[in-house]
N, C-alpha and C positions, 0 to 999 in steps of 0.2 A: 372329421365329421362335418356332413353340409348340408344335411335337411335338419328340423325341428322335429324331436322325436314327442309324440304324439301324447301327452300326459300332460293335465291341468297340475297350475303349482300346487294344490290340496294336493292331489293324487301323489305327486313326487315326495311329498313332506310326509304322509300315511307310509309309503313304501319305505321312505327312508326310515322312517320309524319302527318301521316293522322288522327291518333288516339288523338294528342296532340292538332292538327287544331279545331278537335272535342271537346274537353276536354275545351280547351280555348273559346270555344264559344257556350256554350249549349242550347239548345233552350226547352221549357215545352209543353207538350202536343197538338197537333194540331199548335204548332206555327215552324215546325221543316224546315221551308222553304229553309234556310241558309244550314241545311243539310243536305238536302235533292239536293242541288246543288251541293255541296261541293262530295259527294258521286257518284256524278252521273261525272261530272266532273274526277272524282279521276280514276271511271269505263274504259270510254272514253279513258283517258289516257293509258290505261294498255289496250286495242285492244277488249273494251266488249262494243259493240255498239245494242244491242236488249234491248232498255232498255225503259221501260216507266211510266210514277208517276200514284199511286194508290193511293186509302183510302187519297185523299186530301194532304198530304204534305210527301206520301210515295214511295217509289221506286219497283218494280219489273226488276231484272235482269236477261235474259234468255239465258242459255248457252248451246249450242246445243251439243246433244251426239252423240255416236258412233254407234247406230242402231235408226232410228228414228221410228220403230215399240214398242220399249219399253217406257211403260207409264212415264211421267214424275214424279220425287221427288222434294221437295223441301227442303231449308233452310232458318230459319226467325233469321233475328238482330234484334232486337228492339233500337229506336233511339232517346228517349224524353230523357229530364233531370230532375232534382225537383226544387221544391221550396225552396233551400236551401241556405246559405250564405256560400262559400268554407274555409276551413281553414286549408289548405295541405301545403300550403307554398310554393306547386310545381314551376317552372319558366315557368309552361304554365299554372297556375291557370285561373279557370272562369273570363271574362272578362265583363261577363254578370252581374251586381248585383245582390245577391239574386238569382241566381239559378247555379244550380250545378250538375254536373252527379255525382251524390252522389250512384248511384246504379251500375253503371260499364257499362251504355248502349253506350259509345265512346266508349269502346272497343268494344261490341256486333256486335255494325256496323262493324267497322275496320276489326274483325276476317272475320266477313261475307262477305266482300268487300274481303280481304284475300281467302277467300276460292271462292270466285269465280274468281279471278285471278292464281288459282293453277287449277283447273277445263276450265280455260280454256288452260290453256297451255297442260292439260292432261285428257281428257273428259272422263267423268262417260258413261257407256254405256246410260241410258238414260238422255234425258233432264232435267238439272238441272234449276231449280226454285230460284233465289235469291230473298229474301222478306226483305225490308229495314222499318220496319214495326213501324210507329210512335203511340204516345199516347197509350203504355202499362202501363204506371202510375195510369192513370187514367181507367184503364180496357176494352178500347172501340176501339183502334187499330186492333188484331185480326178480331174483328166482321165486320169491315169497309175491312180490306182486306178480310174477305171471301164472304163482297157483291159487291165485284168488281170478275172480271175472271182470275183473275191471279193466282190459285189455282186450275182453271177449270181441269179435268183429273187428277191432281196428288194423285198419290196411299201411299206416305211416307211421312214425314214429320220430321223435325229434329232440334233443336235447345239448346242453351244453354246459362249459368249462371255463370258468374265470383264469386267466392265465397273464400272468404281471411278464412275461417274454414280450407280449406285445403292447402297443401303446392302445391307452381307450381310444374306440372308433376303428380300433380294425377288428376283424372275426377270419378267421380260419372254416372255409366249407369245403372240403375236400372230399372224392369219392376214394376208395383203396382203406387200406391199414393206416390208421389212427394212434392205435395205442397197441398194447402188447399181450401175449395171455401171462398167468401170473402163477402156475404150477410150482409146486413146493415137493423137495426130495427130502429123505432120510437112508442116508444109505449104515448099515452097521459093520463090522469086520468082526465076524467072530474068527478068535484065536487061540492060541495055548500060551497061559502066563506061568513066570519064568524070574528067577532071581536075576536083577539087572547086569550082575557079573559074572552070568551063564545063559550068555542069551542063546547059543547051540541048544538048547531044552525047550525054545517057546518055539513058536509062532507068532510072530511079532507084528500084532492087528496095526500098531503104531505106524513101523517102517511102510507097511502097505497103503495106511489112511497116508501118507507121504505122497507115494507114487501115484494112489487115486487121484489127490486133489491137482496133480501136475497134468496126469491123461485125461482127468475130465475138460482141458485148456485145448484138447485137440479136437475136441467136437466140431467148434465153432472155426477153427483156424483150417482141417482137412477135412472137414465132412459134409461142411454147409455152405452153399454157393453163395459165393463171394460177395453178390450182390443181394443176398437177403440179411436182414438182421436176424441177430440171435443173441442170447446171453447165457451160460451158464456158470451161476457165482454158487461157490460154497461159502457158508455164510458163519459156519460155527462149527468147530472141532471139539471133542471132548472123550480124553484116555488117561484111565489112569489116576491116582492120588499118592502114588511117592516115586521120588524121583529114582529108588534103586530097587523098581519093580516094573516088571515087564508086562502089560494088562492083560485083563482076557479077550478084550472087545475094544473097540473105537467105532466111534459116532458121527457121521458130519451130515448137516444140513444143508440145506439151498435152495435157489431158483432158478429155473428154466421158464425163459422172457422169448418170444417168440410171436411174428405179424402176421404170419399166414396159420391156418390148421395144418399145413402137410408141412412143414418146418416144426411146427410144436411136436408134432409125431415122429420126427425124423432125432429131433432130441431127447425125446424120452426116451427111445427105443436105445440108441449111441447110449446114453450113460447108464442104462441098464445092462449093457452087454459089455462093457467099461467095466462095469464094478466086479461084474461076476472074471470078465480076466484079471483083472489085474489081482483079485483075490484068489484065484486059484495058482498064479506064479507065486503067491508067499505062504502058500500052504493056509491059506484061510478059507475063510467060506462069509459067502455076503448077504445080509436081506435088504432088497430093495425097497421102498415104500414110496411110491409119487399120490402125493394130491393133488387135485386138480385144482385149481382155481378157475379164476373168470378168463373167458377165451380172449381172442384177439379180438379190438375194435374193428368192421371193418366197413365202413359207408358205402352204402349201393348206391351207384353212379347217379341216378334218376334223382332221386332222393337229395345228392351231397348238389347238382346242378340246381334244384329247387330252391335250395337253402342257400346257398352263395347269391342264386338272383333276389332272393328276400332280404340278405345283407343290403345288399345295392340298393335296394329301392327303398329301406330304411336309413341305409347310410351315407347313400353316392357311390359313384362308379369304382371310386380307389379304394375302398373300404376292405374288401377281401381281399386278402396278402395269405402265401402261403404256409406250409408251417416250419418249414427248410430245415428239418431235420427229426431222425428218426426219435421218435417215444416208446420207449419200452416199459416206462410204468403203464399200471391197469385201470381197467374200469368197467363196475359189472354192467353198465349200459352194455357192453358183446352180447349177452342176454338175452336181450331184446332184437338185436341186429341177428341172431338166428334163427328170429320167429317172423320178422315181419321186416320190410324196407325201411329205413331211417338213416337219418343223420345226427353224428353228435359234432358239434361245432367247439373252436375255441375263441372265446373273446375276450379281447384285449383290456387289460385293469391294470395299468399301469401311466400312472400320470406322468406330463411333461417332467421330463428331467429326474425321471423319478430312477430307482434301480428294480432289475430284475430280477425281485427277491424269489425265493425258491418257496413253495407249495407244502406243506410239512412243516413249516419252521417259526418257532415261537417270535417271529417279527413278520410275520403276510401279512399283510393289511392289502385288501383289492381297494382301488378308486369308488368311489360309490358311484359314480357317473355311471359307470360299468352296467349296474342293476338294471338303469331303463333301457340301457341298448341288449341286454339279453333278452328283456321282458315283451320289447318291442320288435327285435327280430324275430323269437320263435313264436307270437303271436303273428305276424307274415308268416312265416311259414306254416301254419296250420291254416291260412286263408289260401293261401297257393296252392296245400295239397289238395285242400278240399276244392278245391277250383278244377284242378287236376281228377280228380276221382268224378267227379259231377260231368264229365267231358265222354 
């Protein structure tokens, strides 16, 4: 890092505060009511009064620009926490039992709260859009803010992802696939049960869930080019409750992980006609169930170009580092990336010498240096786009 990111020490010491408040008290999915006051409160304070709750326990903050003829952009924090039990030792640990911003989203607000207290003291040519956007855990956040109107008109979109792989001071802006989509299977075997020591009488859904979880390995290995990522895990098996009985049914679950739309469709399709042969060689019969989850990330070129040169110009030339390698976990920000141009970034929270603890896990602690360089890049980039849009 080699410029001076743009925040008085009050302002750092407020955010830092804010971030810890949050940190200390996390709330899960839909229940995010505490901070979603706590935020709005924090707004209020610092003279950003256009504010009103969306998507049930979310925020919209609206900061007005410098030509109101240029279309608005927007920025989204995400602001749930998990199911986790914390074990950082921090002196603002979870106060909450059992749950934990174990994913970095006290900061995501913080930054976002952040960037819209630098925006307002120094306004984007168009109207900036703050999105405080809860129950992205659970993948259903997004969908809830864009059926409310606080999105109405806006032409950009921009968000980002604390990530300890990199060191504070670099950011990831890239155009293409991001992250992955997040589709969920149930596949069943119905069968004919059968005394264990006359299996010639069943239909043995068992032997078959065997063979399925083996040919579902060939999707990704013979069906999907070489060169695209793919995932298909079965994740949970369940037949049966004695060992010298032969079931009527077997159960398995999974995810299909997929970068592009025509890949995610190419695996749905494969393990659906998977199931149903390989059920019909054992004399069973299959019902397939997919849910959809959140699609694939995928940054439109224009968009991931704008946001890399807002890196830079907040952080210096060397700042944006690639992400060198593929992501197949999810994020409902895709959501939004199939309504309107944006970018979702990842920025580096990971201190000198520090390790590159994993995202999920009852010991993430992000750098807090981290906050003002999110805060202060996607406030650049809503000055860029609107710069962009006003041309």
């Amino acid at each position: 890092m080699t410029r001076e990111l743009p925040f008085t020490e009050g302002e750092r010491e407020a955010l830092r505060a804010l971030r810890r408040d949050l940190h200390a008290h996390p709330e899960l999915s839909w229940q995010e009511t505490r901070t979603q006051q706590t935020l709005e409160r924090f707004l209020r304070q610092h003279g950003i009064t256009d504010i009103e709750p969306i998507a049930r326990t979310g925020l919209v903050a609206r900061i007005p620009g410098r030509d109101a003829s240029v279309p608005p952009v927007a920025l989204r924090g995400d602001i749930d926490a998990l199911p986790i039990t914390e074990a950082t030792g921090l002196p603002f640990t979870s106060e909450n039992p059992g749950v934990m911003h174990a994913c970095g989203h006290d900061v995501h607000a913080s930054w976002a709260a952040g960037a819209a207290l630098l925006l307002a003291r120094d306004p984007a040519h168009a109207e900036v859009r703050v999105i405080f956007q809860p129950a992205e855990e659970v993948g259903e956040g997004a969908r809830a803010v864009l059926e409310s109107d606080a999105l109405e008109g806006v032409r950009a979109i921009f968000g980002a992802h604390v990530d300890r792989r990199f060191a504070v001071g670099e950011v990831v802006a890239q155009a293409g696939p991001l992250a992955a989509s997040t589709d969920t299977f149930t596949i069943t075997l119905h069968g004919a049960g059968a005394h264990g020591a006359r299996p010639q009488e069943s239909a043995d859904p068992v032997v078959g869930a065997a063979e399925l979880i083996l040919a579902l390995q060939t999707i990704v290995s013979r069906r999907l080019d070489p060169a695209l990522p793919g995932v298909v895990t079965v994740g949970t098996v369940h037949a049966g409750k004695a060992s010298n009985v032969i079931p009527e049914s077997a159960e398995l679950t999974g995810t299909i992980r997929a970068t592009t739309p025509e890949t995610r469709t190419l695996l749905a399709g494969e393990m659906e006609r998977i199931a149903h042969a390989v059920a019909a060689t054992h004399r069973l019969r299959a019902t397939v169930v997919l849910s959809e989850g959140t699609p694939p990330v995928v940054n439109e070129t224009r968009a991931a170009l704008l946001a890399a040169q807002a890196a830079r110009t907040v952080l210096g030339a060397d700042a944006v580092v690639p992400l060198g390698t593929t992501n197949m976990g999810g994020e409902d920000f895709a959501f939004y990336l199939e309504r309107m141009p944006g970018c979702f970034l990842r920025v580096g929270a990971r201190e000198p010498g520090g390790e590159a603890t994993a995202a999920h896990s009852p010991r993430f602690h992000p750098d807090e240096e981290c906050l003002f360089i999110g805060a202060a890049v996607l406030a650049q980039c809503a000055r860029m786009a609107g710069e962009t849009l006003a041309t």
